[in-house]
Structures are given as structure tokens and as C-alpha cells.
Kinemage of the C-alpha trace (Angstrom):
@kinemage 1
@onewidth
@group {chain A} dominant
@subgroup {mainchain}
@vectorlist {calphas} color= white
{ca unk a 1} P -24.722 69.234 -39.163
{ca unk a 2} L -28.054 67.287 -39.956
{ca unk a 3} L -26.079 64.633 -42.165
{ca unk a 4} L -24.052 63.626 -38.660
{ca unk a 5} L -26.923 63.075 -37.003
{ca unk a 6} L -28.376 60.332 -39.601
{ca unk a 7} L -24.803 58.523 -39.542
{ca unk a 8} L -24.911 58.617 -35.625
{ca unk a 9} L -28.344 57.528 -35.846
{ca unk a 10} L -27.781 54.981 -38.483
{ca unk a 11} L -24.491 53.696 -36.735
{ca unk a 12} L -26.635 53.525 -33.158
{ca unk a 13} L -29.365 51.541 -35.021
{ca unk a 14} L -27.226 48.754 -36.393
{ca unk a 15} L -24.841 48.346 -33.741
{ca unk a 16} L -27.806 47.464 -31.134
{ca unk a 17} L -29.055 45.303 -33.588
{ca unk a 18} L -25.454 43.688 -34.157
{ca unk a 19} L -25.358 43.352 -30.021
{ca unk a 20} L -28.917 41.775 -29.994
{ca unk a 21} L -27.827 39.194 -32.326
{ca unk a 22} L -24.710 38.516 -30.824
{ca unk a 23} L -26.367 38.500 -26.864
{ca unk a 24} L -29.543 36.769 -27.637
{ca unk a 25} L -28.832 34.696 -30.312
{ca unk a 26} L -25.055 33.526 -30.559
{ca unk a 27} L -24.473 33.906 -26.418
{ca unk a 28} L -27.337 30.556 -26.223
{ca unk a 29} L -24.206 27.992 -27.341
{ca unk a 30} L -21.933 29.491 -24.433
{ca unk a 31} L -21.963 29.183 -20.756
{ca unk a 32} L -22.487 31.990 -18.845
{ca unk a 33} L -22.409 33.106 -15.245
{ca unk a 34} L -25.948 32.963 -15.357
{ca unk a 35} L -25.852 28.800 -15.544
{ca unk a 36} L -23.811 28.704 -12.455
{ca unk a 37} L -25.591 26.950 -9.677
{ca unk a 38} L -25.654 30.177 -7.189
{ca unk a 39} L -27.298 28.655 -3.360
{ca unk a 40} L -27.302 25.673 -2.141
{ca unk a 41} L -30.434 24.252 -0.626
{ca unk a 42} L -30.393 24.091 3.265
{ca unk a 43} L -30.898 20.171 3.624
{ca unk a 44} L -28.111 17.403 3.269
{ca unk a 45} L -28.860 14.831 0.908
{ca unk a 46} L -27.245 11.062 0.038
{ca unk a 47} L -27.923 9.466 -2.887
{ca unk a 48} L -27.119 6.787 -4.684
{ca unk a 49} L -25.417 7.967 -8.661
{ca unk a 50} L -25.237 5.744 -11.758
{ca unk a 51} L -22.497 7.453 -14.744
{ca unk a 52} L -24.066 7.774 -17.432
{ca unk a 53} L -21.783 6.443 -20.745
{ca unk a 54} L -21.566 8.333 -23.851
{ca unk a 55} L -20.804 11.646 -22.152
{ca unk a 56} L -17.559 13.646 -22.327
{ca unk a 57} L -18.526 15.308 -19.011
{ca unk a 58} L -19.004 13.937 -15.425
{ca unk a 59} L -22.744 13.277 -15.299
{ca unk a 60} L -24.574 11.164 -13.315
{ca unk a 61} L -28.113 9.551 -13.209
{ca unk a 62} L -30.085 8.861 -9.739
{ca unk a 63} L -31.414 5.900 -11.339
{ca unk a 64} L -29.919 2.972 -13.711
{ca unk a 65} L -32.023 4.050 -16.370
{ca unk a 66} L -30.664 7.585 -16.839
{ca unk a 67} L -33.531 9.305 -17.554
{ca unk a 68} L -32.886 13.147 -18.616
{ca unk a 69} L -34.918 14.288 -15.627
{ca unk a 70} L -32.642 12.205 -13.306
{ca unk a 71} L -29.455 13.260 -14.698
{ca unk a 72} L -26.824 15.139 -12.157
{ca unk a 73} L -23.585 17.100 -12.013
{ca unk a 74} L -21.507 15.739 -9.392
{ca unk a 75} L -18.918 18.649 -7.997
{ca unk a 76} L -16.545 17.933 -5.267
{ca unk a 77} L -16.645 20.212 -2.168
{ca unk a 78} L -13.099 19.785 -1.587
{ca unk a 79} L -10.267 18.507 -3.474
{ca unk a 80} L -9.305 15.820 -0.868
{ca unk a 81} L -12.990 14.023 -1.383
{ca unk a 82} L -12.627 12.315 -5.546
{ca unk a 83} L -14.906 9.443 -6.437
{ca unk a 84} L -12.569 6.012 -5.651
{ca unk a 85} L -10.029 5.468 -8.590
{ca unk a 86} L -11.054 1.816 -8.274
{ca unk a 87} L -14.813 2.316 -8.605
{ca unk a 88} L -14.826 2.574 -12.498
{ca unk a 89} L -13.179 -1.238 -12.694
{ca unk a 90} L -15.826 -1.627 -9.809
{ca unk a 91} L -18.706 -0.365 -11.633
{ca unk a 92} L -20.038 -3.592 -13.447
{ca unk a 93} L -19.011 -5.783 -10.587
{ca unk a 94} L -22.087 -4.304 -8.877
{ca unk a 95} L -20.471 -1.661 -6.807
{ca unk a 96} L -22.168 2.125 -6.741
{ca unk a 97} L -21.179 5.174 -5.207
{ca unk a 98} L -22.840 6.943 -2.767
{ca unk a 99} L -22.389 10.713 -2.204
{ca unk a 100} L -23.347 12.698 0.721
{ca unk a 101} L -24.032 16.863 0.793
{ca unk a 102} L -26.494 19.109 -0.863
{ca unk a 103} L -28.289 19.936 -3.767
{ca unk a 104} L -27.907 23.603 -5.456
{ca unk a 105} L -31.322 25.043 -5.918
{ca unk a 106} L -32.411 24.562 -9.658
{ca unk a 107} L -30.816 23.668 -12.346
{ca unk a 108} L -27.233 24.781 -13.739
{ca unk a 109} L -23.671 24.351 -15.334
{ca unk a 110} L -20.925 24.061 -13.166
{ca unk a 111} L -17.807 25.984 -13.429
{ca unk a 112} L -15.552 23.084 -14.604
{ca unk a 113} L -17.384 22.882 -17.583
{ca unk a 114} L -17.555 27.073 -18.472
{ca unk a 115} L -15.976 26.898 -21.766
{ca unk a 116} L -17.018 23.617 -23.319
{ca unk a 117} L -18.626 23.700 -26.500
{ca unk a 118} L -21.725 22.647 -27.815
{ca unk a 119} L -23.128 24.174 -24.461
{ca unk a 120} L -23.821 21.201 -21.803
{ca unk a 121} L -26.846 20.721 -20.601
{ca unk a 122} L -28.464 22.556 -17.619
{ca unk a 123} L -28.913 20.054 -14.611
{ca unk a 124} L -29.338 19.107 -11.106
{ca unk a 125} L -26.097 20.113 -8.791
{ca unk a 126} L -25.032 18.183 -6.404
{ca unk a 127} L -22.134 19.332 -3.413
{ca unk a 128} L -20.891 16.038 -2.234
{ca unk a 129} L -18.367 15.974 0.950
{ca unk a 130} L -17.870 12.435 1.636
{ca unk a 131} L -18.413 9.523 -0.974
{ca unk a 132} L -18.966 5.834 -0.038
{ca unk a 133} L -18.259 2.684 -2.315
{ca unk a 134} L -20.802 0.523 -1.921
{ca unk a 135} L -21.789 -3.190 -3.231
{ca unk a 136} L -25.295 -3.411 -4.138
């Protein structure tokens, strides 16, 4: 009876050791529900977006410099509103876009992007409604 409970005790042992590995260590390259962006702030927003190049994703910088604190993910409120096919043969003719709605609080991943791998980076989250092409 006594040698059961050292294999039950021995089996609990390495299994929560196996899960804290596998939670803690290997869950930090996958996306989970916790990076969704969850409430979105109270106040509507427009802003002009830059795309920033040498991304597989859809991210966007509030300025031309694309600074990693001014990066954005742009989501779509509806599937009706899409950014202008014509705006990325636009783009270096000195047209931007500019996107009306509201920011998520925080930062997050949205759920386009779930199961990418390496994990994408947690940023800004922008709801946009209505999206102007405009010359600047």
C-alpha cells in the first residue's frame, strides 16, 4: 500500500512540473485569449496610419517613422468598411488613409492573427468604421 502512494506522489510531482513547463514556458510563443483586446475605450478616435513594410501582418504606424511605440493593429468593425484596394498603388503618390472609431484599452493581438507563429507582437488596437483616402 505505501509503495502506491510514492508512485502517485512521484507521478503528481512530475506531471505539475511537465504542465509548468509547458504553461509558463512553451505557451509564451502562442497567442492566447489572454492577448485579445477585451473593451474598447469610450471615446472615438481618427487618425492618420502609415503601413509599416517588412511585416507579414497588417500593422500600422501613427507616424512615418514607425516607431515601435507607435505601431497599431488596424481591425475592421464590419466587413463592408476594407482599406481602398487602390490606396497601396496610392501610397507613394502621397495619399494616406485615415480611419475613424476607437481604440481597445491596452495593448493586444487580434483574433485574425491567433495562430501565427513566432507570436506577433502585442500592440495598440484600433476599431475603425469608416476609412477616408486622403492626399497629403
Amino acid at each position: 500500500m505505501r509503495s502506491y502512494r510514492w508512485i502517485i506522489i512521484a507521478f503528481t510531482v512530475v506531471a505539475s512540473i511537465y504542465w509548468t513547463k509547458t504553461l509558463l514556458i512553451d505557451g509564451q510563443d502562442e497567442v492566447s485569449i489572454y492577448d485579445l483586446p477585451k473593451q474598447l475605450e469610450e471615446e472615438r478616435s481618427s487618425c492618420i496610419v502609415y503601413p509599416v513594410d517588412g511585416t507579414s501582418m497588417e500593422i500600422y504606424a501613427l507616424t512615418k517613422t514607425a516607431a515601435e511605440e507607435d505601431r497599431l493593429y488596424l481591425i475592421a468593425k464590419d466587413i463592408d468598411v476594407t482599406i481602398p484596394p487602390r490606396y497601396h498603388v496610392l501610397k507613394d503618390s502621397g495619399y494616406v488613409l485615415q480611419v475613424f472609431g476607437q481604440y481597445y484599452h491596452g495593448k493586444g493581438i487580434p483574433a485574425q492573427y491567433m495562430y501565427v507563429q513566432p507570436k506577433p507582437p502585442r500592440l495598440r488596437v484600433f476599431l475603425y468604421d469608416s476609412v477616408a483616402l486622403i492626399r497629403q
